[in-house]
N, C-alpha and C positions, 0 to 999 in steps of 0.2 A: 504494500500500500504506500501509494506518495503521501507526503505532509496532509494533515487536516492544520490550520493555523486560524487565526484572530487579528481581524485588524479594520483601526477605526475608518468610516469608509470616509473621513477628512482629509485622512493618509492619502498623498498620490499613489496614484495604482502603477505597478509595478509588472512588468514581464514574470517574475518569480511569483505574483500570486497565484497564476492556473485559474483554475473557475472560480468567479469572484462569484458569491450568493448573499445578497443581504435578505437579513436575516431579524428584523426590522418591521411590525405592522404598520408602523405609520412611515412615510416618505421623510428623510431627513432634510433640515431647513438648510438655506443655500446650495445644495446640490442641484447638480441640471444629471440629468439621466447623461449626456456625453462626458461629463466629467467621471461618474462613478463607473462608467465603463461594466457593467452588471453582464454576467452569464445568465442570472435570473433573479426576481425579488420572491421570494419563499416564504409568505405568509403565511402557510401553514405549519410552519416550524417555529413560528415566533410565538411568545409566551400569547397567553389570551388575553383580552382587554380586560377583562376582569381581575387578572395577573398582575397583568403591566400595572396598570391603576392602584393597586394595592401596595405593590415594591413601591411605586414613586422615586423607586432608586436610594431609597436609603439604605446606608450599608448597613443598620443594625438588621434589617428585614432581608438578608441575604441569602442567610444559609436557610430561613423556610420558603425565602420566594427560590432558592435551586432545590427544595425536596419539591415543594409544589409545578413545578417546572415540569421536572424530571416527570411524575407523573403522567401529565401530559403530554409531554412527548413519547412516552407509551402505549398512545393512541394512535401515533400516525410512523409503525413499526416498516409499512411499507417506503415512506418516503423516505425517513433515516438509511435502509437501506439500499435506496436510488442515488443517495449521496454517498457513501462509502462503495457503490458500484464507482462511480465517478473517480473516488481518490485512489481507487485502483491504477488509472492509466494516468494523470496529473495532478499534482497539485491543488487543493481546496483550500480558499480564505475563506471565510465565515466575517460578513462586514457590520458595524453596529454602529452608532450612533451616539452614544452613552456617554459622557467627560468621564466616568470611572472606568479604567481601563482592566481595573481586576474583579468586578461585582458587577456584571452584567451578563445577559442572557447567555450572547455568543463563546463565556466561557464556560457556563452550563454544559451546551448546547455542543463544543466542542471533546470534551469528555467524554459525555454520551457518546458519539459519533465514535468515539476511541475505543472504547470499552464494546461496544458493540459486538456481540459475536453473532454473525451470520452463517 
């Protein structure tokens, strides 16, 4: 398997990310769709709005907004493994939006990915 990796989609995109997936229900602010250079937006791997809403991103609310996460991403067993079919042949970023760069979805979200046994 190539890299699964994280990275905020602010970051200039890079030849070295491989298929860029944000990861992301809402569209991030200042980007144009040519800048973020996207393989795909994946809305259905992004936490739920009832999720997001509740995290509001505070770090104390982390480690139950990633058990609650994690659950849910137990629901959509086939997509997880349409992206790790992918990291097979290159390189996968996983892009967020988040100023915290260690308590957010996409590091959830790339774990799981990891851990995954198919």
């Amino acid at each position: 398997m190539k890299a699964i990796c994280i990275k905020r989609i602010y970051d200039a995109p890079s030849e070295e990310d491989g298929y860029r997936i944000l990861v992301d229900r809402i569209w991030p602010r200042g980007i144009t769709k040519e800048y973020a250079r996207l393989d795909e937006w994946n809305k259905t791997l992004a936490p739920s709005t009832e999720l997001r809403k509740w995290f509001s991103h505070k770090a104390e609310r982390f480690n139950e907004f990633a058990r609650r996460y994690r659950n849910e991403l137990m629901s959509h067993k086939e997509e997880l493994k349409r992206i790790r079919q992918i990291a097979r042949n290159k390189p996968v970023t996983l892009l967020y939006s988040a100023k915290n760069t260690e308590a957010n979805q996409a590091v959830v979200l790339c774990k799981v990915l990891k851990q995954l046994k198919i």
